[in-house]
N, C-alpha and C positions, 0 to 999 in steps of 0.2 A: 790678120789685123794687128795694127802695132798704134801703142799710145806713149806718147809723150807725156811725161806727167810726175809730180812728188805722189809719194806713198808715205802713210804711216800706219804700221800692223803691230798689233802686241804680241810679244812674243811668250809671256809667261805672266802672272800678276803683277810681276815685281817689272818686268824691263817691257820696252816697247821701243822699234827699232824706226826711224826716218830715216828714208833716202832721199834727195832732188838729184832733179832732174837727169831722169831713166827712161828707159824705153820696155815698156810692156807687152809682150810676143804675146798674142793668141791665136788659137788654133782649135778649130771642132769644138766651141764652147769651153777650152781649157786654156788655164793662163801655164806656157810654154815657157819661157825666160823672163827674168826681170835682168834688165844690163842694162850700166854705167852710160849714157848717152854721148860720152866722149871714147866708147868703146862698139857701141852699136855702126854697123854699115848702113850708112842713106841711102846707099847707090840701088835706084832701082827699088825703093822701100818707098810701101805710101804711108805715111806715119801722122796719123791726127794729132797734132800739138793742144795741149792740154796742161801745159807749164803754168799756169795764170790758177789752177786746182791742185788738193791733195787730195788724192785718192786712197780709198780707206776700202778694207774688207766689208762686203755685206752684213749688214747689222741682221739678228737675229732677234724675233721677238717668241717668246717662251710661254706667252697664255693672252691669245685674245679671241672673240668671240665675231664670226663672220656674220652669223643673222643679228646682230644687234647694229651693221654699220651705220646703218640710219637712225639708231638714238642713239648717237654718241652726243655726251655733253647735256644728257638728262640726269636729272638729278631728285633723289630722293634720300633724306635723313638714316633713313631706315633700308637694309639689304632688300630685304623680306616686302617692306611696299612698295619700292623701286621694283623688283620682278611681277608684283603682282600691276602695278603701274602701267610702264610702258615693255619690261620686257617679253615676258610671255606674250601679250599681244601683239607685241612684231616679230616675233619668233613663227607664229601661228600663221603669216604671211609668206613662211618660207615653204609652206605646202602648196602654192601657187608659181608653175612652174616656173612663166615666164617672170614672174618678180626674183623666184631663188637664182636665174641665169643670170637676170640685172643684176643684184646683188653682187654676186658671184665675182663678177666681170669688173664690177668697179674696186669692189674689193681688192682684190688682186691688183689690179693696175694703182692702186694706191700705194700698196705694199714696196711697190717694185720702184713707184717715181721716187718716194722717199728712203729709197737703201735699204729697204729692208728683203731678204734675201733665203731667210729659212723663218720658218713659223711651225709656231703650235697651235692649233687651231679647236675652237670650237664650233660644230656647226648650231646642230637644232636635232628636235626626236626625228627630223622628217628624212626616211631612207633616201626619197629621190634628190633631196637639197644638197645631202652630204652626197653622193656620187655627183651632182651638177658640181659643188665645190674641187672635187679632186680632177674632173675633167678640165676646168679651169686652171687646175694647176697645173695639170700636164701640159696645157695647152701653153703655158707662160716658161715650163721650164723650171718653175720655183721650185727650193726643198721644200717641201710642206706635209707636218706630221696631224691630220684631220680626222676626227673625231664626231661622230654621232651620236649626239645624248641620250642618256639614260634616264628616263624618270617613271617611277609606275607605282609612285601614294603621293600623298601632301600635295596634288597639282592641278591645277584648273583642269575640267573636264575634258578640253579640248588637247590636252595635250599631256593627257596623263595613257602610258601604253599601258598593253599587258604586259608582266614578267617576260615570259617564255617569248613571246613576239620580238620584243624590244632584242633581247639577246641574241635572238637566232638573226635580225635583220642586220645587225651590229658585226656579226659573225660570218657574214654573207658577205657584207663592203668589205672585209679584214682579206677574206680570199682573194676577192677582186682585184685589190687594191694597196695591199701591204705588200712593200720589196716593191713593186714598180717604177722603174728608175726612180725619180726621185722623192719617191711620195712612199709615207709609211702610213698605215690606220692604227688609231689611235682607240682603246674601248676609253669612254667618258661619263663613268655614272655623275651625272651633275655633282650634287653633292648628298650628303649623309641622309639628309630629313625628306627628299624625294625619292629617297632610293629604298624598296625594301630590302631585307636581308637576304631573301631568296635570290631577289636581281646582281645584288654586288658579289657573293659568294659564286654565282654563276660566271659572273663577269670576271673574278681573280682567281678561280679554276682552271677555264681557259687559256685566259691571258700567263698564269702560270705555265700549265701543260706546256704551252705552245711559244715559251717567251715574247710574248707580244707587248704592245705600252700601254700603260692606263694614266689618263691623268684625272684628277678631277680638284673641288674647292674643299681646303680645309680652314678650320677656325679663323674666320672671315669678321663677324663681329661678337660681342655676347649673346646678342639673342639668337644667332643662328647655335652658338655653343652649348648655350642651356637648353634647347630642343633636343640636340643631340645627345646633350645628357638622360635628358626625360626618353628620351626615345629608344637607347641602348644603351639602361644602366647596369646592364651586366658588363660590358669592356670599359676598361680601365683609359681608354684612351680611341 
C-alpha cells in the first residue's frame, strides 16, 4: 500500500518535524518508507492520493473507561454520586454478554475513526467483559493496555467481589492475555476507598513479582481524599 500524503510527527518535546508531499510505503501492517514524492517510482505503483490531508501518528489515549461508553457526558457535582448515579449501574450492564460485545464493538470502532491508536483501558469487575474487550482488540488490531477492576468494600452490592476471587480472576486474564501481540493486561484496583488492603497489597505483590502494569485513580477530588485519609491513616501518602 502506498499513500500520498503531508505528515507531521514529533520528534521530542521541543521539535516536531513536517514533510509534504511524500509517499508512505506499507507493508504487513508496517509503515516501510516515508520518501520524497519527487523521489518515489509511480511506475507500476498504485498510490492512494491524500495531498488534500496531514497525516499524523496515532494518538494515544492513557485512561478511559470502556463500560461507562454509553454515559459519556453525564454529569454529576460530586465523584462519589456520579458513580453511585449512573456509573456503577451501567457498569453492572456489562455482565450481560450480548450488551458487553455491543459495547465492546462500538467502542473500539470509535477509538479507531477518530485516531486514536493505543489505549489504556478500564473495563468493569466483570471477568467475561474484560476478555470480550481484549477479543475486540485483537480483533481490530489496536495497541490496548485492558484492565479488570478491582473493588471488594465501599461498593454497591451488586458489584462489590471477594478479595481472593477478584485477584485470582484478574490473574487469570493477565496469563491469557498479557504480551499478546498487541495487547498487555493491566491489574486495576479502582481506586483506594473500594479497595481493601488485603486486595491492593495482593495485587502490587504480583504485579511486582511478575513486573506486570497497574493503573488505577489517585486524588481525584477532596472528598475522595479525605476518605482516603480516614481510611489509611497510618501511610503518609
Amino acid at each position: 500500500m502506498h499513500i500520498r500524503t503531508n505528515i507531521i510527527t514529533p520528534l521530542s518535546k521541543t521539535e516536531t518535524l513536517y514533510r509534504k508531499d511524500v509517499v508512505i510505503t506499507i507493508k504487513d501492517g508496517l509503515i516501510k518508507s516515508i520518501t520524497d514524492s519527487y523521489e518515489f517510482d509511480f511506475t507500476n505503483s498504485t498510490v492512494a492520493n491524500k495531498l488534500h490531508l496531514i497525516t499524523i501518528p496515532g494518538l494515544i489515549d492513557t485512561h478511559v473507561h470502556l463500560s461507562q461508553w454509553r454515559i459519556r457526558g453525564k454529569y454529576k457535582n460530586d465523584l462519589l454520586e456520579w458513580l453511585n448515579t449512573y456509573t456503577f449501574k451501567e457498569e453492572l450492564k456489562s455482565f450481560q454478554s450480548a450488551y458487553a460485545k455491543e459495547v465492546s464493538e462500538d467502542f473500539f470502532a470509535n477509538l479507531i475513526k477518530n485516531g486514536t491508536t493505543t489505549a489504556l483501558i478500564y473495563v468493569s469487575i466483570s471477568k467475561e467483559a474484560t476478555d470480550i474487550a481484549f477479543e475486540e482488540a485483537d480483533r481490530r488490531g489496536i495497541r490496548a493496555l485492558i484492565g479488570k477492576v478491582n473493588m471488594d468494600i465501599n461498593s454497591p452490592d451488586y458489584l462489590m467481589e471477594d478479595s481472593t476471587k477478584s485477584l485470582e480472576e484478574s490473574i487469570e486474564l493477565c496469563e491469557k492475555w498479557d504480551n499478546k501481540r498487541n495487547l498487555n493486561f493491566v491489574f486495576t484496583p479502582r481506586f483506594a476507598p473500594v479497595c481493601s488492603e488485603k486486595l491492593m497489597r495482593g495485587i502490587g505483590d504480583y504485579a511486582q513479582k511478575h513486573s506486570k502494569y497497574i493503573q488505577t485513580h489517585l486524588s481525584e477530588n477532596k472528598n475522595e481524599i479525605a476518605m482516603v485519609k480516614e481510611m489509611y491513616p497510618q501511610y503518609k501518602s
